[in-house]
Legacy VTK file of the C-alpha trace (Angstrom):
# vtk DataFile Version 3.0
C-alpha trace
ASCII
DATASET POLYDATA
POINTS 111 float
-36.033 16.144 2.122
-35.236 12.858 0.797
-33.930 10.626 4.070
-30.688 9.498 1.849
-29.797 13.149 1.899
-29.201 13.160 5.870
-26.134 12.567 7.315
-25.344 11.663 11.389
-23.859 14.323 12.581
-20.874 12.140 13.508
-20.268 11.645 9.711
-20.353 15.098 8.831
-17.905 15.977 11.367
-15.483 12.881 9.915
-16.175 14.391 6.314
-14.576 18.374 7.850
-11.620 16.587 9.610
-13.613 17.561 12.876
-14.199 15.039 15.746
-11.587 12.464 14.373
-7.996 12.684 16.926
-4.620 13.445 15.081
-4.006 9.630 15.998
-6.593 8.197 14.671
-6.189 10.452 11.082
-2.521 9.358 11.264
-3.306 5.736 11.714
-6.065 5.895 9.055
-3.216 7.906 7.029
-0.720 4.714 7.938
-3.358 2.028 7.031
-3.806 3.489 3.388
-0.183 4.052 2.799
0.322 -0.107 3.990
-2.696 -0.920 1.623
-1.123 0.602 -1.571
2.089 -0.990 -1.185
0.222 -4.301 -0.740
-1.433 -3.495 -3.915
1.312 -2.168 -5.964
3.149 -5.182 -4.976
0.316 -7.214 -5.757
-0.244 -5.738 -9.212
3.266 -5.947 -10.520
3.716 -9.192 -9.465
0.564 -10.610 -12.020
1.694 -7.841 -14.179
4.809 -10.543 -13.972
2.870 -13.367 -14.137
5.211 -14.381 -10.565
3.673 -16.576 -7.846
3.851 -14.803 -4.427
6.416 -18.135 -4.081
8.668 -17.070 -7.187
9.064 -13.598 -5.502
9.795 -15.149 -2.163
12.662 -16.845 -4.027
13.985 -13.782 -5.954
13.758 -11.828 -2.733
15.408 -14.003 -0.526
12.115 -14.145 1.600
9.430 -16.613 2.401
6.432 -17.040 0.411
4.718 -16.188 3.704
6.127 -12.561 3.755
5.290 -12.027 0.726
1.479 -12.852 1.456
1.504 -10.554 4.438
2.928 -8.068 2.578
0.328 -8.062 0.497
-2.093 -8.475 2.987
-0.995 -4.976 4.294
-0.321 -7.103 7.537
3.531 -6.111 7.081
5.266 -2.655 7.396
8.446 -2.603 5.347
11.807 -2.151 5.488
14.233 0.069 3.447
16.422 -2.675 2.700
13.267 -4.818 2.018
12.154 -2.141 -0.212
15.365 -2.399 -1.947
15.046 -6.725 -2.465
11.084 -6.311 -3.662
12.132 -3.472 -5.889
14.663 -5.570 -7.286
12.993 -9.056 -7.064
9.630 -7.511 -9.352
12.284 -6.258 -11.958
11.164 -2.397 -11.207
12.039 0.613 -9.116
10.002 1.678 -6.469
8.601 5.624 -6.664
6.674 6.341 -3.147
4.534 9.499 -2.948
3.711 11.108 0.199
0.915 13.686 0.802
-1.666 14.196 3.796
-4.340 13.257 2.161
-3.045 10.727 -1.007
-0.050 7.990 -0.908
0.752 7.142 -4.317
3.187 3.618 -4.548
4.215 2.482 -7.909
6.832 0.232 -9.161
8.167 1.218 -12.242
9.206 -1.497 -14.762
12.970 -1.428 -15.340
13.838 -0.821 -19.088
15.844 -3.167 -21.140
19.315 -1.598 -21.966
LINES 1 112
111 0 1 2 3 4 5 6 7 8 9 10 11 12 13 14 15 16 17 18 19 20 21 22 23 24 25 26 27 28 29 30 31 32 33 34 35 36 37 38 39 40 41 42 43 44 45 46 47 48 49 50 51 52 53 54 55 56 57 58 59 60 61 62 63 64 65 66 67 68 69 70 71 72 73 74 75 76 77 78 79 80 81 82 83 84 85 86 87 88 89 90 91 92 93 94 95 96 97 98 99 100 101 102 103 104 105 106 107 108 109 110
């Protein structure tokens, strides 16, 4: 058997769901829901062509939020939602599943 084949039993466990505590799967669960909205928010805002400052000022917020946001080092608000929805020109569609989180803005369209 080729030795890249073999797993530690610790990692198949992790792979079935076994061995890992509800808290941890619920913290990994809240670390990848913080990481896409980071990148959502990253991605529309070069979709943009915006400076993490120029959303800042169309938020109402400091350019520093705005960099821990995307740094996944912030967990957000509804009503901050609501300005970072409006401030990237979009609306903001937020999927939740046990295993997938889906975060998207959606460009507003021109009427």
């Amino acid at each position: 058997m080729n030795h890249s084949r073999w797993k530690l039993k610790r990692e198949q466990e992790r792979g079935t769901g076994h061995g890992e505590s509800a808290e941890a799967r619920a913290q990994r669960a809240e670390i990848r829901l913080a990481m896409a909205f980071a990148k959502a928010v990253y991605d529309r805002r070069k979709e943009l062509g915006l400076s993490q400052s120029d959303v800042a000022e169309r938020a109402g917020l400091t350019q520093a939020k705005i960099s821990r946001i995307e740094g996944a080092d912030a967990v957000p608000t509804l009503p901050l939602l609501r300005r970072l929805a409006g401030a990237l020109d979009a609306s903001l569609s937020i999927a939740l599943d046990e295993e997938q989180e889906e975060v998207v803005f959606v460009a507003r369209t021109a009427a």
